[in-house]
N, C-alpha and C positions, 0 to 999 in steps of 0.2 A: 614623460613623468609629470611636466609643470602641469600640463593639459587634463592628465585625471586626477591630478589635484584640486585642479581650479573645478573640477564636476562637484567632485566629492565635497567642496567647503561651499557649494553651491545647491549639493541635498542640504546641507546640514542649517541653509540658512529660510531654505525655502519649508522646512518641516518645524521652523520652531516657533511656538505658540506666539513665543515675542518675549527676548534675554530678559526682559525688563518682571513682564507677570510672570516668570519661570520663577525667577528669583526673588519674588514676591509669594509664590506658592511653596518651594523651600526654605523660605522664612519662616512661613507661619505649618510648616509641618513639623518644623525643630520645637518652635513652641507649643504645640497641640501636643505631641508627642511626650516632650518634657514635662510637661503638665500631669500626663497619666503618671509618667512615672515613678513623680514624688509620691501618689497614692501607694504604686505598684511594688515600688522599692517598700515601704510600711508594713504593704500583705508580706511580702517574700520573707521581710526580716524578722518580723515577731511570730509568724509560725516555726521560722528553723530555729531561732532560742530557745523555745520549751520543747517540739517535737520528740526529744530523745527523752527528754525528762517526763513527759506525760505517758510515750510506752511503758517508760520504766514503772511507772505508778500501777499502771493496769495490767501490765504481764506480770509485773514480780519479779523481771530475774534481768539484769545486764547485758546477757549474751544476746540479748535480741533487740538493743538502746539505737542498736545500727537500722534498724527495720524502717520507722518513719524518712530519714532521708531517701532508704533504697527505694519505699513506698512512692515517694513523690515526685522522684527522679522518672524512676519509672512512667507515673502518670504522665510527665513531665514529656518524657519520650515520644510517647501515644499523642500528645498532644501536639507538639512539633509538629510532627508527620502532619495533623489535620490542618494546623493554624499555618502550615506551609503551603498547602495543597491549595486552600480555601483563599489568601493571598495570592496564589498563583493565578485562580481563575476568577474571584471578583474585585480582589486589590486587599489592601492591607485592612480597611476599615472595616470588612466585614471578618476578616482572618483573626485582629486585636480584641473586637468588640466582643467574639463569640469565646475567645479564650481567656480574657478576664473577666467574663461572667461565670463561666465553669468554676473558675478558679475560689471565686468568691462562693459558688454554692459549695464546694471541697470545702472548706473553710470552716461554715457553719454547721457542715455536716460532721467536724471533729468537735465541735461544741455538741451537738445531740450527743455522740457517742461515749463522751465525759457524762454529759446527765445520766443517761440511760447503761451506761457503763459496757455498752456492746461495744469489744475486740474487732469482730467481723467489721461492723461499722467505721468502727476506728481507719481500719486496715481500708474499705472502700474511698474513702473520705478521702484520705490523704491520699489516694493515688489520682483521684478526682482533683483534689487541692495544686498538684503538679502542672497540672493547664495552669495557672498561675503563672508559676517560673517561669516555665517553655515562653510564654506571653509577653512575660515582665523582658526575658532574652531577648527575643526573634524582635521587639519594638525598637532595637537597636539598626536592623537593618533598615527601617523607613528614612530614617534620617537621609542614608546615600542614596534613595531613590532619583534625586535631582543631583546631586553632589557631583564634580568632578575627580577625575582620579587624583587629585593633590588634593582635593577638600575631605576626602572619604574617612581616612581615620579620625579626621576633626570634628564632624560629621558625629560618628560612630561618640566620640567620647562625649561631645556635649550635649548626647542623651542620656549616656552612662552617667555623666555627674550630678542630673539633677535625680539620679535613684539616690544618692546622698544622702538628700534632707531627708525622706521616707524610710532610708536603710539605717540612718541614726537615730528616728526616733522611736521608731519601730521597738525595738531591742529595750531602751529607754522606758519603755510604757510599758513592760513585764511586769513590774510591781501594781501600778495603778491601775491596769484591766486585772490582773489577779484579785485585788481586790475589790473590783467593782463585779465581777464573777462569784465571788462570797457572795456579796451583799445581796445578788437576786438567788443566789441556791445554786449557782454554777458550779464545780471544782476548780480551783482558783490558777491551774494549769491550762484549762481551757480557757480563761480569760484573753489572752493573746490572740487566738482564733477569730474572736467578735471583733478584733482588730481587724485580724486579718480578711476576713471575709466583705466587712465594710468596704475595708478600701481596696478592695481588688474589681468590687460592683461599681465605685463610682468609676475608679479608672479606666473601667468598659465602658459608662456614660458617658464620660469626656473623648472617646477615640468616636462611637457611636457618632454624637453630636455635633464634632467640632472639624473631625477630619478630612474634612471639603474644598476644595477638591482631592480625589485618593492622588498621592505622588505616585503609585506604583504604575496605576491605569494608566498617567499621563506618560511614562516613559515607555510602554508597551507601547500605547500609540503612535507615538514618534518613532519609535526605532521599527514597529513593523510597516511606517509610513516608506519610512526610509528604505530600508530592504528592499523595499515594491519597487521604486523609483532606480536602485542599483542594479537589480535582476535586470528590468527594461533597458541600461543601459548596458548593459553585458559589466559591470564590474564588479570585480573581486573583491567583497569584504570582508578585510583579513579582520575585523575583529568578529566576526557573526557567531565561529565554534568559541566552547566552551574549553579553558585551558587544564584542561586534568592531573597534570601534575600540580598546578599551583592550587588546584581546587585539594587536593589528598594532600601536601602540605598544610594549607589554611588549615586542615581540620585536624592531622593532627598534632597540632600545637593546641588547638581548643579542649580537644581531647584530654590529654594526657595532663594539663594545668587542671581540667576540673577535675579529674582523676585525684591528684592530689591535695587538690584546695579542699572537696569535701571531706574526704578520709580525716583530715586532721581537723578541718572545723566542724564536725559531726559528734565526735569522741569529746572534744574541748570540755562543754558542760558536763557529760557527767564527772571525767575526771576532776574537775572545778567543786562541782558537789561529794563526790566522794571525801574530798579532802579540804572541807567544812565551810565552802564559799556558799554563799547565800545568791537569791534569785538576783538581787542588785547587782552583784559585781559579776556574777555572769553575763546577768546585759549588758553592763560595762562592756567587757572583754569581747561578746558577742558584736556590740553595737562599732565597736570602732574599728575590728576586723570587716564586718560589711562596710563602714565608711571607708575605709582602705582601698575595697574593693572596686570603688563608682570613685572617690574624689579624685583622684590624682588625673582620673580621666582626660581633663582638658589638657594637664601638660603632656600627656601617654600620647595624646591624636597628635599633634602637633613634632612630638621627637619622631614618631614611626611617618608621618610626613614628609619629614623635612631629614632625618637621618637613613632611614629604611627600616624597611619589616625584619629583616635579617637580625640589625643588631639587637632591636630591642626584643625579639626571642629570644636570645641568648641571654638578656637582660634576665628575662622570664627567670630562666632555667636558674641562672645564681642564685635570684632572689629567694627561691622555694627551695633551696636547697638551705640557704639561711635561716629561714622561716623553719625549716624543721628541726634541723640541728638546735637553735635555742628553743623549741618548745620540748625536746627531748632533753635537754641541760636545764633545765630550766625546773628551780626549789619548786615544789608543789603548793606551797606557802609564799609565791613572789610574782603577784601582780603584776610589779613591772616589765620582767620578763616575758611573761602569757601575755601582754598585750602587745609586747614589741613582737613576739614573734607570729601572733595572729596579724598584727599591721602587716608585717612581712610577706605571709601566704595570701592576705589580701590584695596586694599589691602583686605581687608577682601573677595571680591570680590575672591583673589588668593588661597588666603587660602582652601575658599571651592573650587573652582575648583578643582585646583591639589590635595586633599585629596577624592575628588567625582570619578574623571577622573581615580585616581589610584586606587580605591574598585573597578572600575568599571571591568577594565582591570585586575585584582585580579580575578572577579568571572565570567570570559567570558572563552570561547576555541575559538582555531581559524575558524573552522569551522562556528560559526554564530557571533562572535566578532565584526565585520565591520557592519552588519546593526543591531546588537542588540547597538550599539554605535550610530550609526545613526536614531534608532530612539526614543534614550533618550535622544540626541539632539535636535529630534522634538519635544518635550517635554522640554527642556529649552529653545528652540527660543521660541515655547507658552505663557511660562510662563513670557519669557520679554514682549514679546506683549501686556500679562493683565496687565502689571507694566507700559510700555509704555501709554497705551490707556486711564488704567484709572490713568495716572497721570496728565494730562491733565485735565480730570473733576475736579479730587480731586484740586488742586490748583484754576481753573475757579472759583468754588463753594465753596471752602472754603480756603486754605492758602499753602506755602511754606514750613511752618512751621508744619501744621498737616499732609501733606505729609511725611516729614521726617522722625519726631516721629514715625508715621505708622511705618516707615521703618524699623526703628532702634529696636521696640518691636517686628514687625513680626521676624527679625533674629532671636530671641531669642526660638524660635522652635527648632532650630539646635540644642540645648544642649537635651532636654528630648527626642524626636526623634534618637540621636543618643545613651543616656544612656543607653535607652530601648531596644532600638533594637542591637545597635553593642558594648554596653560597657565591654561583657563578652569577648573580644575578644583582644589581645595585639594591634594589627594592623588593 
């Protein structure tokens, strides 16, 4: 045993580029990354602030206020799949680049469709605008490209937190593109879009330009350096398969949080304006639920590190359970309230991510990692899409309030889904 030990840490030293420039290359891929993100977090945040308000303007009717998230979720989907595949086979730089450009032309194409007032268009745009998301998401896996398995959700969160700045101010800037949207002839609901779409184009510049060397390509190469070197030696690399149960864990925790996080922050603004809140204090409430969602990040990597993945799931699962119960209790006339329990579903929101996102990359090789990532993505854009789509009926048809509740119970699968399946397990 000491003997293929001393092989194995004698691949491991002969295949690496050199500890010193690795860690020099995931330095500056945490900062190139971070950097897009602050754009990217901006696009993401001020298209979902008005999106259901700007349907509502041009259908006319409530029952379909759900349409824009399912629309972009969807695209969102579609995208995934590509910006996974695309990652897979040239590395992240081309997979990022091409899906915050998409993202940004969706974007502008929901400003045409405000001028010109075409639905059709509307409805294309915004399923176009979903590369975006998927984009703004999947930038989270680069981080662990270089990461060790105790660095990984640290990794994971300290690209989440800097979608932060971009996700607060995004929402913030509702009022000020609205009305810089007036001022050249726009509909002053599309003004958020010209946010959006700007900052979704530079954050493709910045992945495009800056992310040199790809972290993804360099860890393909070492690991298929390696493999070559183990076959020759006749040994066993038990890490080489891919772990399938922890992989269908990871995902459904990622799953079933964004299942619930969008359903209730989708509904949020219109019930806000129905009952006489202005675009200001919807950003408000909007902008500090996305903050929710990214800041806490750096303390989330570090607890699911150093505690495990396990507990801080179950974290998840309370937190959303909280978070819906007071937006369903919660006066229709009481800010305080609506922000605490939007902070809440943002947050629990983080929890399951970075504890989903880090089993996931736990039980992946690099060899199929990037579109086995990408297409459990597709599968959480999906899943916002049914939370989007049918949050819209559910409210039309019956309330804000049994929306919520819904919400706040569904989380509560996280806990027996995860005892069952991953509770034997420290991490």
């Amino acid at each position: 045993m000491s003997m293929l030990n001393d092989k194995i840490e004698a691949l491991d030293q002969s295949n690496s580029i050199s500890s010193e420039r690795l860690k020099q290359i995931y330095k500056r891929t945490l900062f190139v990354v971070s950097i897009s993100q602050i754009f990217g977090g901006a696009g993401l945040a001020a298209g979902i602030t008005v999106g259901a308000l700007l349907a509502q303007q041009m259908i006319g009717t409530d029952a379909f206020s759900g349409l824009p998230a399912a629309l972009f979720t969807i695209g969102s989907a579609a995208a995934a799949f590509i910006v996974g595949r695309l990652s897979q086979r040239y590395g992240r730089r081309t997979g990022l680049t091409i899906g915050f450009m998409s993202g940004g032309l969706g974007a502008l194409g929901v400003v045409i469709s405000a001028i010109t007032n075409s639905i059709l268009l509307l409805f294309v745009s915004l399923f176009i605008y979903g590369a975006g998301t998927a984009t703004n998401l999947q930038a989270r896996y680069a981080g662990t490209d270089l990461a060790s398995q105790n660095q990984r959700a640290t990794a994971i969160s300290f690209i989440l937190v800097s979608t932060t700045v971009g996700a607060f101010v995004g929402p913030n800037l509702v009022d000020v593109m609205g009305d810089f949207a007036s001022s050249i002839g726009v509909p002053a609901l599309a003004g958020p879009f010209i946010l959006s779409g700007t900052a979704f184009i530079i954050a493709g510049l910045i992945i495009f330009l800056m992310l040199r060397p790809d972290p993804f390509l360099i860890v393909k190469m070492l690991e298929s350096s390696k493999n070559k070197q183990i076959n020759k030696l006749s040994i066993t690399n038990r890490n080489q398969s891919n772990d399938k149960r922890g992989i269908a864990i990871g995902a459904a925790v990622m799953i079933l949080t964004q299942l619930v996080m969008i359903a209730i922050m989708t509904m949020t603004p219109v019930h806000m304006k129905h009952h006489g809140h202005g675009l200001s204090e919807i950003g408000l409430v909007i902008g500090v639920h996305i903050g929710s969602m990214y800041l806490p990040s750096l303390i989330t990597g570090v607890l699911v590190d150093k505690i495990g993945r396990t507990v801080m799931i179950i974290a998840s699962g309370i937190t959303l359970l909280l978070a819906g119960v007071i937006a369903a209790i919660a006066p229709s006339d009481s800010m305080l309230l609506l922000v605490i329990a939007l902070s809440l579903l943002g947050i629990g929101w983080n929890f399951g991510l970075i504890s989903g996102t880090t089993i996931l990359v736990d039980s992946t090789e690099s060899s199929t990692r990037a579109k086995t990532q990408g297409t459990i993505d597709v599968l959480i854009a999906l899943a916002g899409a049914s939370g989007g789509a049918m949050s819209g009926m559910i409210v039309a048809y019956s309330s804000y309030t049994v929306l919520s509740f819904a919400g706040g119970i569904l989380s509560l699968m996280l806990v027996p889904v995860v005892v069952y399946y991953y509770g034997n397990r420290k991490k």
